[in-house]
Each structure stands twice: as structure tokens, then as C-alpha cells.
C-alpha positions in Angstrom: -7.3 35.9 -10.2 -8.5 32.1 -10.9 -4.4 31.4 -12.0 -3.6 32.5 -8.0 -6.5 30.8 -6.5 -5.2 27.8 -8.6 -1.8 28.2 -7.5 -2.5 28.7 -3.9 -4.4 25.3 -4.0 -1.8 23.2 -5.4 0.9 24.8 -3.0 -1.3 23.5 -0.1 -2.1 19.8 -1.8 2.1 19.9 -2.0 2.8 21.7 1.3 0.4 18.4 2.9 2.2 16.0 0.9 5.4 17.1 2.0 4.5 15.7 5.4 4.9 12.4 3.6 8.9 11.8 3.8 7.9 9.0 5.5 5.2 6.3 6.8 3.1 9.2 8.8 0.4 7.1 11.1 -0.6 10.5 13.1 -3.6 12.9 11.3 -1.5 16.0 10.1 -3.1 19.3 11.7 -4.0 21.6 8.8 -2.4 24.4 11.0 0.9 22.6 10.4 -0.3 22.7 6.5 -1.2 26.4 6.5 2.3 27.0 7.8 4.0 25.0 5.5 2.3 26.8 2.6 2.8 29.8 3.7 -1.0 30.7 4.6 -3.4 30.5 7.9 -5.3 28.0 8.7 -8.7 29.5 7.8 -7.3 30.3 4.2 -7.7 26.5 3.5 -11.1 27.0 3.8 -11.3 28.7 0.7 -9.9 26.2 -1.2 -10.9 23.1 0.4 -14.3 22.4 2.2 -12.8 20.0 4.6 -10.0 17.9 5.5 -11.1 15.4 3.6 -11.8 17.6 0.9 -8.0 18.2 0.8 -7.1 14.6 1.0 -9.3 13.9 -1.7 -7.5 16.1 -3.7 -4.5 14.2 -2.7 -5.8 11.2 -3.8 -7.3 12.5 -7.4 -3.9 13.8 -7.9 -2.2 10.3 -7.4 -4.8 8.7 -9.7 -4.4 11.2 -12.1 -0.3 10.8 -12.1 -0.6 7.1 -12.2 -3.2 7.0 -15.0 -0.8 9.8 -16.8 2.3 7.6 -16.2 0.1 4.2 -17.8 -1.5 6.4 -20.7 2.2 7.2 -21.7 3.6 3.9 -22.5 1.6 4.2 -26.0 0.3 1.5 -28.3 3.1 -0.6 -27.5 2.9 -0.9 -23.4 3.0 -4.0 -21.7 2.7 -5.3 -18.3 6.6 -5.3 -17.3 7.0 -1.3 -19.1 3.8 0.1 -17.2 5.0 -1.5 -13.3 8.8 -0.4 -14.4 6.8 3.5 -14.9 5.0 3.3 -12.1 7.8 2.2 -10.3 10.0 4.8 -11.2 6.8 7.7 -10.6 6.7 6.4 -6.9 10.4 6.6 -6.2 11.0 10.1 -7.7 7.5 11.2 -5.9 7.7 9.1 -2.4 5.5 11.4 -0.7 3.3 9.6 -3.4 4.1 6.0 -1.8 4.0 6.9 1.7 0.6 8.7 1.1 -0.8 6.2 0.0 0.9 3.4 2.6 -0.2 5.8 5.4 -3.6 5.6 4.7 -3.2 2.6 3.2 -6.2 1.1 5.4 -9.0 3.4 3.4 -7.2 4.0 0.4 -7.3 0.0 0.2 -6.1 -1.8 -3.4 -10.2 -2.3 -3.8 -10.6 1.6 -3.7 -7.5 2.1 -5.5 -8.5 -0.1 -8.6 -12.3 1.0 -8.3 -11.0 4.4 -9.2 -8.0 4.4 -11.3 -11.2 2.3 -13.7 -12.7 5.7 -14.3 -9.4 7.5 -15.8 -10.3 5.0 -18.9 -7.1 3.2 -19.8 -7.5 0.9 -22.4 -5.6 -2.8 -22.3 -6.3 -2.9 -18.7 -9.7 -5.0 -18.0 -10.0 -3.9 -14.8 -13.8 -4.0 -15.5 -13.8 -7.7 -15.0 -12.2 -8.0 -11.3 -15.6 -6.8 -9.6 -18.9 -7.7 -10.1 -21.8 -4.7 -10.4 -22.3 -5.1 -6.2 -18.4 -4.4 -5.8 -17.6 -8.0 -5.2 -14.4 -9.9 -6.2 -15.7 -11.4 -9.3 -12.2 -12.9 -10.9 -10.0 -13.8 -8.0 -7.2 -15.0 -10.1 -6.5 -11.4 -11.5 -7.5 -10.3 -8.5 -4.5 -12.2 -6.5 -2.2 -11.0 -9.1 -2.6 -7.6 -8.6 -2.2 -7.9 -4.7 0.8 -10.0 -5.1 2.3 -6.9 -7.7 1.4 -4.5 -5.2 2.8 -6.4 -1.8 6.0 -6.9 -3.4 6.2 -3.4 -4.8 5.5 -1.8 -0.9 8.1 -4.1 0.1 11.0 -3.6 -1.9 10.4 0.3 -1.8 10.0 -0.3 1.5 13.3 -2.3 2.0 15.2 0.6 -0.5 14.0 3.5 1.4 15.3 2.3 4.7 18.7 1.0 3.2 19.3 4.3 1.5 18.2 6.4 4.9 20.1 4.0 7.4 23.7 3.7 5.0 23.1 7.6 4.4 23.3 6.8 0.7 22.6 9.2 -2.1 19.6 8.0 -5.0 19.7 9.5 -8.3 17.2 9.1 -11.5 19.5 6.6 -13.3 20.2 4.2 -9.7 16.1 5.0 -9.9 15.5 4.0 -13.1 17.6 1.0 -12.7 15.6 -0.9 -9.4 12.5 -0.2 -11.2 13.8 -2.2 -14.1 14.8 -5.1 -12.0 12.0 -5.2 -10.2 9.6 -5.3 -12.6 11.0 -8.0 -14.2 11.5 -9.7 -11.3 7.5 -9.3 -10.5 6.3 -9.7 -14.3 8.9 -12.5 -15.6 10.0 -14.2 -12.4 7.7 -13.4 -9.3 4.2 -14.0 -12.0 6.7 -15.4 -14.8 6.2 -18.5 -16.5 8.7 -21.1 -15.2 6.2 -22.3 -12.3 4.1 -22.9 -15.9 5.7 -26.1 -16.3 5.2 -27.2 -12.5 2.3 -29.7 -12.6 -1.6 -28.7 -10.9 -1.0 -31.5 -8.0 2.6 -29.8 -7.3 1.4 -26.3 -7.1 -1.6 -28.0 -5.4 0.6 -29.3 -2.8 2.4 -25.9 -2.4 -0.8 -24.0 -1.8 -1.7 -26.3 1.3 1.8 -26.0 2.8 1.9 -22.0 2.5 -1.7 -22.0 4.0 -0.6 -24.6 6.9 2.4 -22.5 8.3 0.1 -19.2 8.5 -2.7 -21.0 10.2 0.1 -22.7 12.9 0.5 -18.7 13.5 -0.9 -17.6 16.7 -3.8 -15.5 16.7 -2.8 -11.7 16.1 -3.4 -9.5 19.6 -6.2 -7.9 21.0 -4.9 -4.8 19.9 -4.2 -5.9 16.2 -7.9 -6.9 15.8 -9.8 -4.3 17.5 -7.5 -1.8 15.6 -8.6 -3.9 12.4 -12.8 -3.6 13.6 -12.6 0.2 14.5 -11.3 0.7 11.0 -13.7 -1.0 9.0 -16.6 0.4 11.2 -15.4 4.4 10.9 -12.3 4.4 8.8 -8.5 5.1 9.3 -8.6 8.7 10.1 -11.3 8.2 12.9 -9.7 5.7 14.6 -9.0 7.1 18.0 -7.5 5.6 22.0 -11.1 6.1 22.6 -12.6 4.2 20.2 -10.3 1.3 20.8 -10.9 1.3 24.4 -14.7 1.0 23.8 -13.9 -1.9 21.4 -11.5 -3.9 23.6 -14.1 -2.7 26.5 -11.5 -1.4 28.6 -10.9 2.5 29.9 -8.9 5.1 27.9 -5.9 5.0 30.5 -5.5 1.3 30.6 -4.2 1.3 27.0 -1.6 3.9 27.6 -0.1 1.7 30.2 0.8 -0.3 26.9 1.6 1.9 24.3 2.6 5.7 24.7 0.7 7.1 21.4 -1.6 5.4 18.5 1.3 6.0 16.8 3.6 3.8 18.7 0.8 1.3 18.7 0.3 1.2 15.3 3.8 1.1 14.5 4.5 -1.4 17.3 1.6 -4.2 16.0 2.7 -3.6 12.4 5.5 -4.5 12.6 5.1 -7.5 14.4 2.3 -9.0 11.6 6.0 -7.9 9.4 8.0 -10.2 11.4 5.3 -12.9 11.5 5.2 -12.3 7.8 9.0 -12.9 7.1 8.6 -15.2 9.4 6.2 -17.8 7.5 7.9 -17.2 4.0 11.0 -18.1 5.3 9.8 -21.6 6.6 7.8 -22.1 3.0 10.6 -21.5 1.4 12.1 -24.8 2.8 9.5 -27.0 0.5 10.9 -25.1 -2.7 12.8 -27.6 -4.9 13.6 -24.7 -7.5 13.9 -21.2 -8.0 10.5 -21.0 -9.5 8.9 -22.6 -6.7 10.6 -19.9 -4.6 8.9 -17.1 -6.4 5.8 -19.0 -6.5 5.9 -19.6 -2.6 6.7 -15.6 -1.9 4.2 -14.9 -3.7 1.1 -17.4 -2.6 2.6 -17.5 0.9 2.4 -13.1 0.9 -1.3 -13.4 -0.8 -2.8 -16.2 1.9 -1.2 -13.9 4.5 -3.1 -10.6 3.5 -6.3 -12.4 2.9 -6.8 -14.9 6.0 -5.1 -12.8 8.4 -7.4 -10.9 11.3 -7.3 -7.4 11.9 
């Protein structure tokens, strides 16, 4: 009896993750769930206590793979083998990725790091990026770690698309080989240790040029940043029209005269920070005078982005 109630469970965690083909900015009714799992809607219920119960769950199970994948590279793992498997566990599982992306605005990096910390994996010293109040403590390691992650959500980003617009077919061993070229691109060229020999005034320099172009930016809309304040005050999955309306102070109906959904909106304003984004990094990369300058700009110009940005 416990093997069935087991089973049914994980067949509604995967029937809710198949929802996750894609970036997914809409809350998925659990009725659409139940159906796709074969059960009604109340029969979630005696698996889950919530909804958030079941995205828990979802979450856990992500953590769990992750740790899993970084547990398995053995005594011998090292920074480029463990990206190159996670790499690899996100493409084969992208409803994984787009989980994660989708509610990427409460399953943040601090959240994700926070938690993958109490699976215990050795060699990682994630103990030392926050302090006991929950506070950035070593920003250097810190910066890293967003950089790996930005760059990771981009070029899976960038692959999914191409492979979905050209109609073209993926396979483990076309799998296997971006995540090796990635991660050395992130581990020996994008962190690697040409822009070692670059002197402190040059990189100096470099930091106050990246951090000039985004400030030249104009301010992000109205939309961006109350979007941005609604989420930090009741989370991702809360954020409703109506709670936007009462943060930009206008009435429910006004904001539909600009956008026909939240989902529209949300897509719309994303991917215009995208464009300001690829924007900025393409003017930095005017001041590079090598290749690993380049990386070095991509990477500080992506990082001052994330963190200075509104909304």
C-alpha cells in the first residue's frame, strides 16, 4: 500500500513538472496536474498539503538530483567535471531548468545555495559565502557563482531556442558535448586564468567602464520595478494585476490597457532588461584589448548588471 501511495506521489511531482517544457510565468492549476497524472484534483490532497507543499517537493527533488550529480564525481571531482555534470543533468531534465528559471524570483541563487549546503557535499565551502544572519559574507565567491550561473541560463537559454526554432534534433552525445565546452569555457576561460596576468589598475580600469555603461542605462519602467517590490514583499507566486495596480497606485483595468496578461507583461519587461543586457556587453566589449579581457568584461559587465539593476 505505502509502494502505491509512493508511486502515485512521484507521478504527480512529474505530471507538474511536465508543465515545464518551457519558461512557464503563469501558476499551473493543480486541476490541470490531476489530469495530467491521471487523478482528481482532491486526490492531491492526500499527498500534498498544499500547492506549495507540491512545489516543495519539486524543489527537494532538484536539490536532491543536483547534490546526487556533485556527490558522483568521487574523490577526484573538480570545478570544470562537477558544472560539465550539472550541465548535462539540466539539459537531459529541462523541465529541471525551466522550473527553476520560472520561479527563478523565489527560488533565487541565495535560496538555492542556502539549501543545496544541507545535502553535505564535501570540497565545496559554501559555508563561508554567508555570514550566521544570511548575509553575503565573501563577495568574491559569491560573484563567481552568479557569473557561473548567468552564463549557464544563458547559453541553455540560447541552445534551447536554436534547437526549437531550426527544428533540430538533441541527443545525449551532442548533450554531452556543449556541456563540455561550456564548462570549460566558464571554468578555464570565462573564470580562467589569462586575465591573471592583467595588472590590478587594468582590471581596475575595466570594472569602472562596465559599471559606467550600465548606469548611462535608463531607469527600468514603472512596471519593471513595481513587478520587482510586489515580489520581494509577497513572493513570485502571489504576485497578482491587483497587487501591481495597488503598487503603481493605479486601477486594475488601467494595466490591461498595456499588457493583455501578467504573462505578457512579464515576458514583455524581461525581455527588454535582456536587450538592455546584450546591449551594455556589447559596448564593453569595445574597451577589450584581448580575448581575456573579453571574458573578463562578460563576465563583470553580466555581474554589475544583476546586482545594481532595479526591479
Amino acid at each position: 500500500m505505502e509502494k502505491k501511495q509512493n508511486s502515485t506521489r512521484d507521478k504527480i511531482i512529474q505530471s507538474a513538472f511536465s508543465f515545464y517544457d518551457m519558461l512557464f510565468f503563469e501558476r499551473i492549476s493543480l486541476s490541470k496536474i490531476a489530469a495530467k497524472a491521471g487523478i482528481t484534483k482532491p486526490a492531491i490532497y492526500k499527498h500534498f498539503k498544499s500547492r506549495e507543499d507540491l512545489e516543495n517537493a519539486m524543489k527537494s527533488l532538484i536539490l536532491s538530483d543536483i547534490a546526487d550529480t556533485i556527490k558522483s564525481c568521487g574523490k577526484d571531482k573538480n570545478e570544470e567535471s562537477i558544472l560539465e555534470k550539472v550541465i548535462v543533468l539540466l539539459c537531459k531534465k529541462k523541465s529541471y531548468f525551466y522550473f527553476i528559471l520560472s520561479n527563478s524570483l523565489e527560488f533565487s541563487i541565495d535560496n538555492f545555495l542556502m539549501e543545496i549546503e544541507k545535502h553535505d557535499i564535501a570540497d565545496l565551502n559554501l559555508e563561508t559565502i554567508f555570514d550566521s544572519c544570511g548575509n553575503v559574507a565573501d563577495i568574491e565567491v559569491y560573484k563567481k557563482i552568479l557569473f557561473v550561473s548567468a552564463t549557464m541560463i544563458f547559453f541553455q537559454g540560447a541552445r534551447d531556442f536554436i534547437l526549437l526554432n531550426k527544428k533540430l534534433p538533441d541527443s545525449d552525445e551532442n548533450i554531452q558535448e556543449y556541456a563540455e565546452k561550456l564548462s570549460k569555457f566558464i571554468i578555464s576561460g570565462g573564470l580562467g586564468h589569462d586575465i591573471k596576468d592583467t595588472d590590478a589598475l587594468r582590471l581596475s580600469q575595466l570594472d569602472l567602464l562596465c559599471s559606467k555603461e550600465i548606469q548611462s542605462l535608463k531607469e527600468p519602467c514603472k512596471f519593471f520595478i513595481a513587478i520587482g517590490n510586489v515580489v520581494r514583499r509577497v513572493g513570485f507566486s502571489k504576485t497578482t494585476i491587483e497587487e501591481l495596480a495597488k503598487e503603481l497606485g493605479l486601477a486594475k483595468s488601467s494595466l490591461y490597457t498595456n499588457f493583455s496578461s501578467k504573462k505578457e507583461m512579464f515576458e514583455a519587461l524581461i525581455k527588454e532588461e535582456c536587450l538592455n543586457l546584450f546591449h551594455v556587453i556589447k559596448k564593453n566589449l569595445l574597451y577589450a584589448k584581448n580575448s581575456a579581457e573579453c571574458v573578463y568584461i562578460f563576465m563583470e559587465t553580466e555581474i554589475e548588471f544583476f546586482l545594481k539593476r532595479k526591479g
